[in-house]
C-alpha positions, 0 to 999 in steps of 0.5 A: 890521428885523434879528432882533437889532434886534427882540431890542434892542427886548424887552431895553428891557423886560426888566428891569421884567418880569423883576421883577414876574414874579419878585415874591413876598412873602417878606423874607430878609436876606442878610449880608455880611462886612467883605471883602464875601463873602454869606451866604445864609440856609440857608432861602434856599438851600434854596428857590432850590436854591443848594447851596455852591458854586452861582451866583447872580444879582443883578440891580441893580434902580431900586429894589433888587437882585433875586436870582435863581439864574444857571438860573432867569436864563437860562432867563426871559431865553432864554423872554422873548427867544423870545417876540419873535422872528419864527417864520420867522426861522432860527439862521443869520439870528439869528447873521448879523445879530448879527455886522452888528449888532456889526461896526458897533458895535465900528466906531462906538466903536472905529473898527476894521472886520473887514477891519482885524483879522488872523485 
């Protein structure tokens, strides 16, 4: 199995884990504008980091939304993902079988193989 396949696979569970790890107690509303811009509490701010400016995650859950700050998304997503792949599987093996992986889903919706296309 391609290393990409084995990630595909962790990605099936993602999600689920990534919002029972993220769980907490805490309740805080978040406002949003007739134009459809979000407020996020000062006391929210401060406890994710979020200064003005800064991104965030919203993560569209079954059962609502999680928010998380764009690193701390990042960073669970790449330890999570870490996690699955072999130990003996290089960087080079990773990228090669990604671009075989997507060559051929880029052929089955698109129908375009990579010698169709001019570099």
């Amino acid at each position: 199995m391609s290393p990409c396949r084995s990630v595909g696979m962790l990605l099936e569970t993602f999600w689920e884990e990534l919002i029972m790890a993220t769980a907490t107690s805490t309740t805080l509303a978040i406002n949003v504008s007739p134009d459809g811009m979000k407020t996020l509490s000062t006391e929210l701010r401060d406890r994710l980091g979020v200064e003005e400016g800064g991104e965030i995650v919203l993560v569209d859950a079954k059962d609502g939304v999680l928010l998380m700050t764009k690193r701390g998304f990042v960073d669970y997503a790449l330890d999570r993902l870490g996690e699955g792949l072999p130990d003996d599987v290089t960087l080079e093996e990773l990228i090669e079988s990604g671009r075989e992986l997507r060559e051929g889903l880029i052929f089955e919706h698109y129908g375009i193989r990579p010698e169709d296309v001019e570099r």
